[in-house]
N, C-alpha and C positions, 0 to 999 in steps of 0.2 A: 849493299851488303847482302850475300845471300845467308835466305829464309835456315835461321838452327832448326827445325822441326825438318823441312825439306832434306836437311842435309843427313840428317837422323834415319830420314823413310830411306834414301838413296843407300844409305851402311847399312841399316837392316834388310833392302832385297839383295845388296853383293851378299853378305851372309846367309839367308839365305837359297843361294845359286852354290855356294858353296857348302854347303848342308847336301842338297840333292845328290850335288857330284861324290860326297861320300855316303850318300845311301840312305840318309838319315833325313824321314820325310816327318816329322813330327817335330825337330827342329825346325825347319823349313818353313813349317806352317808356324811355330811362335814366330818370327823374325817376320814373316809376311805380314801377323797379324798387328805385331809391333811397326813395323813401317804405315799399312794401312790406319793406325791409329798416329803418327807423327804426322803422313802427310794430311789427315785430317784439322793437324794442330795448326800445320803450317799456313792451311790453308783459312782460318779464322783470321791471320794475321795478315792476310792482303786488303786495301785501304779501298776507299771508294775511287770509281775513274779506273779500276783494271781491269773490265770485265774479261777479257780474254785470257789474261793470265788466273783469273778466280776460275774461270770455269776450264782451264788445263791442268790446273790443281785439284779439281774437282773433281773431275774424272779420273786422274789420276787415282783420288785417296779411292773412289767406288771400284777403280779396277781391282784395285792391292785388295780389297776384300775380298771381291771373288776368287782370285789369288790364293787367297787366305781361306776359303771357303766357310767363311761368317758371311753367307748367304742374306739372312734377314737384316743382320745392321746395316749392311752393305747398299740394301732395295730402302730400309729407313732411311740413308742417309742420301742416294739419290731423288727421292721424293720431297725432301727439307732441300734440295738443293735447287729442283726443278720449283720452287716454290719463291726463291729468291730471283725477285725480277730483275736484280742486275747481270745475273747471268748472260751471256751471249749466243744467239743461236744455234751458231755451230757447237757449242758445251750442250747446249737442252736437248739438241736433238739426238749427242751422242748418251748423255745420260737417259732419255727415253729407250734408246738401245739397251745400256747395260741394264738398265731396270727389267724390259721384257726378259732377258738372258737369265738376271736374278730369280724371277720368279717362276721362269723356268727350270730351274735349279732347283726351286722349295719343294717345287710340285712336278709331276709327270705332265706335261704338256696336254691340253686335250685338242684332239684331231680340228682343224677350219671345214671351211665347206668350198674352200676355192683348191686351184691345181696346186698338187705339191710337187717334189722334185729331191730324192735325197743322194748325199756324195757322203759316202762310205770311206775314211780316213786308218791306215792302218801308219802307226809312228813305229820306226823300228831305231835304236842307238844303244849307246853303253850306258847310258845313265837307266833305259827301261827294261835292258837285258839283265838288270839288277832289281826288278822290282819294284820298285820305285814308280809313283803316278802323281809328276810334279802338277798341279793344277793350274800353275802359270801357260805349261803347255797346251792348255784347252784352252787358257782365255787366248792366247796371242795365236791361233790355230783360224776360233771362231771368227775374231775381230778380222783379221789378216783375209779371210778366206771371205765373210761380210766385203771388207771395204772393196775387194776385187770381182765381186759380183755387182755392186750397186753401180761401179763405176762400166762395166761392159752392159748393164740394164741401160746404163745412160747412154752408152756408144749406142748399141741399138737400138731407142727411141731417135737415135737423132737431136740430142739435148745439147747445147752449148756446152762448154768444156765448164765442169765447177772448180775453180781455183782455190774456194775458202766454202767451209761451212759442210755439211753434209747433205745428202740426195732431199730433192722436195719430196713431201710426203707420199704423194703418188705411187713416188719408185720404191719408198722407204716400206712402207704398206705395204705392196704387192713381192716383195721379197724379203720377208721375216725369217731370220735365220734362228731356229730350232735346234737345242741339242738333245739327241735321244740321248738313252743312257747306255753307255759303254757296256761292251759284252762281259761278262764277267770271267775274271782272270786274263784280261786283255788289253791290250792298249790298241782295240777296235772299235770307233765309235763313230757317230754320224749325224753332219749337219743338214737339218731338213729345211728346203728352201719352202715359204709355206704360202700360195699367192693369197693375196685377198680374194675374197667370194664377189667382189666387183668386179673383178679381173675384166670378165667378159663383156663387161659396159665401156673398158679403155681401149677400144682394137688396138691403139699405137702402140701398148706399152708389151713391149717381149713376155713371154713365158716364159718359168721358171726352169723347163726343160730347153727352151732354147738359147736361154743364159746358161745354163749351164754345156751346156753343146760349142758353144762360145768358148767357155772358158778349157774344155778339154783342147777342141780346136788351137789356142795359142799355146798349150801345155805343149802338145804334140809339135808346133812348129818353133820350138827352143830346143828339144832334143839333142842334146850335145854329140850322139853319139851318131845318130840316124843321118846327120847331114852337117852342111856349116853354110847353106846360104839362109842366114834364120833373116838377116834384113827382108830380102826381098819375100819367104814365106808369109813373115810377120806385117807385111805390106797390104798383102792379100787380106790377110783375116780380120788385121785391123786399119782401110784405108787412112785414117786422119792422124798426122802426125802427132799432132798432142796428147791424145787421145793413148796412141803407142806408149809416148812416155812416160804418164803417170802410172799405166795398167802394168807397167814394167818397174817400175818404182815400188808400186805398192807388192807387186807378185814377190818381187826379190825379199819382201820383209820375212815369206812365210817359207820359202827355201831354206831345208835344213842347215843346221848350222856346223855339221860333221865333227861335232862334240858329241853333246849331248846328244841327240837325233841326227844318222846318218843320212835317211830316208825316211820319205815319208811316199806312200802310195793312197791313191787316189782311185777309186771308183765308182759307176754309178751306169744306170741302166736308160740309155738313148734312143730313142726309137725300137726297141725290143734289144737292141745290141747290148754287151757290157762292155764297157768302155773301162779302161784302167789307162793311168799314168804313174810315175815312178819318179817323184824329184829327189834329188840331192847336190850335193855343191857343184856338180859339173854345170847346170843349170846357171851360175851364177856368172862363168864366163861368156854363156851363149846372153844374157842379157846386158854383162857388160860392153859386148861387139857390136850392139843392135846401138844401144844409146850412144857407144862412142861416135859411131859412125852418122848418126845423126844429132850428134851435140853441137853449137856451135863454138866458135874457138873460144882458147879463153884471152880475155885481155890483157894477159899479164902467165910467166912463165908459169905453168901448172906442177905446185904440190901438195904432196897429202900429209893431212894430219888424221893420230890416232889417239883416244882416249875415252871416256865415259861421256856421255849428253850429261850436264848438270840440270841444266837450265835453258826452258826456249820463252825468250819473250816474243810473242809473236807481233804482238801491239807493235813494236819500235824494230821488228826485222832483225834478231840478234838473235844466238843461243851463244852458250857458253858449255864447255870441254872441259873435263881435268886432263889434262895430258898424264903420260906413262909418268914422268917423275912429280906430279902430285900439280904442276902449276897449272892454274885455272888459265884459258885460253879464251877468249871473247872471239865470234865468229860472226862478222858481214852477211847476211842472205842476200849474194846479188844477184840471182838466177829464184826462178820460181821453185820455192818448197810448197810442198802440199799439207793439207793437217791430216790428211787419214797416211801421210808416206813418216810424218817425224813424231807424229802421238805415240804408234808403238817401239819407238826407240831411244826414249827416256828414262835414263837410268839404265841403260845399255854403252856396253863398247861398242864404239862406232870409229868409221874411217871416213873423215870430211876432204873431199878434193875442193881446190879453189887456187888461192894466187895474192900475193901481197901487193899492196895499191899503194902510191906512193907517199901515202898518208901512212904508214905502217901497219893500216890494219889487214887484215887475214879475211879474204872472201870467200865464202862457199859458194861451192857452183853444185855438188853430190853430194850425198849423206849415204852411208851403206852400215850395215851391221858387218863388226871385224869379229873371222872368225880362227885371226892368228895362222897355225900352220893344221886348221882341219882338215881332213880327208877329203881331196876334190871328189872322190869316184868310193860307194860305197864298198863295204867288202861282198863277196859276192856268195850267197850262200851255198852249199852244199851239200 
């Protein structure tokens, strides 16, 4: 039976999203702060033996507060969480995350002593052509734009591929992602990669400006517009297969959704050069083409379903769907999901491809955030 508090948090962020889309950000923030306080509730009532689901609920309730921007409850209530040893790795280590992010938040960050590295984020849609500064868009921006640096930190160390859990502390440490503070009357702001002051003790481990040099590098080799052989570009800059795929999984969470946010551009200073990129949903087919073409088949005829993530048990390999007309849908994970690809699309419309097995149940093979009939190609300004 699923968690009434859970179900609670999930109706209070659709309201909301739909708050924002009419402008009205002060409703937005009660409903966030009301969801963050359900899934709090919900989350008291998972039983001993589920560490993985307590600490995806966990996370969850500390995101929705930043969300909410109840900053201080949000860093109390990751601390009382980090504190309960049932917890499970991969939750401690994502909650040490949001905790730094939190307290970043309270306070103005003060400068390290190791190399830093900053990308300069400009959001342009109709929801911020209206004013509006949803702060879900910062946490899912930061997290999204994180999870795809630590994972090209690890391609370039050389690290075995991580299937579960989050970067060893090494990698985690040596690129701390910083939010300055947004320019004022803007929706310009910037995440600063900030290395450890050990840095220079790790030769192996990449620089922040080389990670980030990386990640412009694959930015630039999805260009929907510039070219269409992105497999074999995408070959080049990121030789290991797997490695391709998850960095493509996780990129696609943070491609605009051509709702809300048409584009989003991207900058930041390389080797003395400035370097800019420009994503938007066109982006979404050049990474569709890359994975199709190196997916393997599926074992059973391939279709897709659409509706909201309710629920992911990760323990037992399962999530569950509301579909469009309201029936909750049970989904197989037979193909490898990631936690940093299906954390942030919880409580989101999504579109699961996979295949019915002769047992009647429904396999995922994909998970993508559905964005309906968005705008592939933004408008072009004048």
């Amino acid at each position: 039976m699923m968690n009434p508090h859970h179900r609670e948090a999930e109706q209070a962020v659709f309201d909301a999203e739909r708050s924002l889309r009419n402008g009205d950000r002060a409703s937005a923030l009660a409903h966030l702060q009301r969801a963050a306080l359900a899934e709090e509730r919900a989350l008291r009532l998972v039983g001993q033996g589920k560490p993985r689901t307590k600490g995806v609920l966990g996370v969850s309730a500390v995101s929705l507060a930043f969300r909410a921007e109840n900053y201080e409850h949000g860093l109390r209530m990751a601390y009382n969480l980090l504190a309960d040893e049932e917890i499970d790795p991969s939750a401690r280590n994502q909650l040490r995350e949001l905790a730094d992010v939190l307290e970043a938040a309270i306070r103005k960050p003060i400068g390290g002593i190791g190399s830093t590295q900053s990308i300069d984020l400009v959001l342009m849609g109709r929801v911020i052509g209206k004013g509006v500064a949803p702060a879900d868009i910062f946490s899912d921006y930061v997290q999204g734009i994180q999870n795809v640096i630590y994972r090209l930190a690890e391609h370039l160390e050389g690290s075995s591929l991580r299937k579960r859990g989050q970067p060893v502390s090494r990698i985690r440490d040596s690129f701390q992602a910083l939010i300055t503070e947004p320019v004022a009357g803007s929706f310009r702001f910037s995440i600063q990669l900030q290395g450890a002051a050990q840095l220079s003790l790790l030769p192996d481990l990449p620089t922040p400006i080389g990670v980030t040099a990386k990640l412009f590098e694959v930015i630039g080799t999805l260009d929907p517009i510039g070219q269409r052989e992105w497999a074999i570009s995408l070959q080049k800059a990121i030789p290991d297969a797997s490695y391709r795929e998850v960095i493509l999984k996780i990129l696609r969470n943070v491609i605009p959704d051509g709702i809300r946010i048409s584009s989003t551009e991207l900058s930041a200073s390389i080797d003395g050069q400035l370097q800019k990129r420009v994503l938007h949903r066109g982006y979404v087919e050049s990474i569709r083409r890359v994975l199709e073409a190196e997916a393997k088949p599926s074992p059973g005829p391939p279709e897709e379903i659409r509706g909201r993530l309710r629920a992911v048990h990760l323990d037992n390999n399962w999530l569950i769907v509301d579909l469009e007309d309201g029936e909750p849908r049970r989904c197989e994970i037979a193909r490898e999901v990631y936690d940093d690809q299906i954390g942030p699309l919880l409580n989101r419309e999504v579109r699961i491809r996979g295949y019915w097995d002769g047992h009647r149940r429904f396999n995922l093979l994909d998970v993508e955030l559905e964005t309906g009939n968005a705008d592939i190609y933004p408008p072009v300004s004048r």
